[in-house]
C-alpha angles and dihedrals in degrees: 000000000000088000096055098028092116100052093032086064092061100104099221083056107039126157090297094056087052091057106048074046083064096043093045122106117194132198104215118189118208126019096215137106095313091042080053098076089025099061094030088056096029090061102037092057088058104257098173108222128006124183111199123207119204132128106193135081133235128289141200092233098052088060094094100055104015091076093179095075135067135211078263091064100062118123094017133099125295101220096043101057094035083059093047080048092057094035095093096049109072126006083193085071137067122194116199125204132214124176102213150105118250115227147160086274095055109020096109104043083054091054093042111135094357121137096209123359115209120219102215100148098091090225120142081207102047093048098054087043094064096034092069087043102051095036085056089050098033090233120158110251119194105197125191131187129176125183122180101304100356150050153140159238133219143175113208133158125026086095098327129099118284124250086251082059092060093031105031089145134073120265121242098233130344116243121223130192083228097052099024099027124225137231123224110221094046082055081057087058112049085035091061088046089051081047102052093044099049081049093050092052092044092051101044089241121167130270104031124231089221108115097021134106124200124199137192117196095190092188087059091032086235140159119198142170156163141204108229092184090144106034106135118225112245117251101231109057113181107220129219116227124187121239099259088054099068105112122229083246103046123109102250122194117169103205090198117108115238083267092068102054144295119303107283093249126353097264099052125115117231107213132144126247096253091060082074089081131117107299088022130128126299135199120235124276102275099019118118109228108235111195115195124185123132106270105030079242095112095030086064097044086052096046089045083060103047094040087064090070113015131057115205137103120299132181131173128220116209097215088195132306125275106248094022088227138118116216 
């Protein structure tokens, strides 16, 4: 115990919170500037097993927020280099890379056997994504989210309400670091707070960071928060679906424009959101609507649209974010 001695003695730790940290396994996304504090505290606490999920290199213009890589690093996996960064640390911890991107398909196998899982990839689709999954399986869910000056961090699932609860409606826009910027230090922030209440969850400790949202407004030097305990679920939830999940008979509509990409499969109609209006396209009695753009963005403000007036089954496809990169 000579290694944790100074955070065992914190009372609402103690030597029993040490030890479920050392029997808990935790599913991490993104291995970028939030993942940064978060492994970094995460093992050295003494979690005893963490699996982390990205898919992307390195790359010249993370290196001011994502701490754990070096000029050296650019060009090669994420995950990878994030686990030899940690490796040093804490002999009582594995991290386990996977190269990957998590998705409808593959969402629960990732978080198989896993006590929390930690959204720090900064994607609209990947959040909601592991929030059905881990409402359905009562799982704790730590979500994190910076944008330019500000962010936050929330605790939703494992008995809470779900993020859909506290952001059941459609965002005006979605930030990027490419297109918003985003500061570092303010991404330190949010990430530790990502960290302590993961920690908290793992280790029992009271009160719980279920239910609570914690926010940093680095222009004002802020800290903010609510507890969301009784928000209600909404009743239409919108699902994602992956790719190789869209059905011979589904209604398909790719949002993007021909930019962006080819149609996502040949009999697929290319239309924008806006074309789901009164008066607009519907699919035949029966179909399932499949909506397909980058983000999910547009795929939700299309299904919004045609659920109003139509009630039949819809489910988005995120084709692949705008920018490709975690924050």
């Amino acid at each position: 115990m000579s290694r944790y001695a100074r955070q065992a003695a914190v009372p609402e730790m103690g030597a029993e919170g040490q030890a479920r940290l050392r029997a808990a396994t935790a599913l991490i996304i993104g291995a970028g500037g939030l993942a940064a504090p978060v492994l970094q505290y995460l093992v050295g606490a003494g979690v005893g097993h963490i699996r982390l999920v990205d898919p992307d290199r390195v790359e010249e213009s993370n290196l001011h927020r994502q701490t754990l890589f070096r000029a050296a690093d650019i060009g090669l996996p994420k995950a990878e280099q994030a686990a030899r960064a940690t490796a040093g640390l804490n002999p009582d911890c594995r991290v386990e890379p996977l190269m990957c991107a998590l998705g409808p398909a593959n969402a629960a196998v990732l978080a198989q056997g896993a006590d929390m899982v930690l959204d720090c990839a900064d994607s609209f689709a990947v959040s909601y994504i592991l929030s059905d999954l881990c409402h359905a399986r009562r799982l704790p869910l730590i979500s994190a989210s910076v944008i330019g000056c500000a962010g936050y961090a929330g605790g939703f699932c494992g008995g809470a309400p779900s993020l859909r609860a506290v952001f059941p409606d459609l965002p005006q826009r979605l930030g990027s670091c490419a297109e918003d910027g985003v500061l570092g230090p303010v991404v330190g922030v949010i990430g530790s707070l990502q960290a302590q209440m993961a920690l908290a969850v793992a280790a029992g400790m009271a009160p719980t960071p279920l239910g609570w949202i914690a926010s940093f407004d680095a222009a004002t030097h802020r800290f903010g928060g609510f507890r969301f305990d009784g928000a209600p679920e909404p009743q239409w939830q919108p699902r994602f679906i992956d790719p190789a999940q869209i059905g011979a008979g589904d209604y398909v509509v790719d949002l993007r424009t021909p930019s962006e990409g080819p149609l996502v499969r040949p009999d697929a109609e290319r239309l924008p959101p806006d074309a789901f209006g009164p008066g607009g396209p519907c699919p035949a009695p029966g179909q399932r609507a499949v909506f397909c753009c980058r983000s999910g963005l547009r795929s939700w403000a299309a299904a919004e649209r045609l659920a109003a007036r139509w009630d039949g089954e819809i489910t988005l496809v995120a084709l692949g974010d705008p920018t490709g990169e975690t924050l």
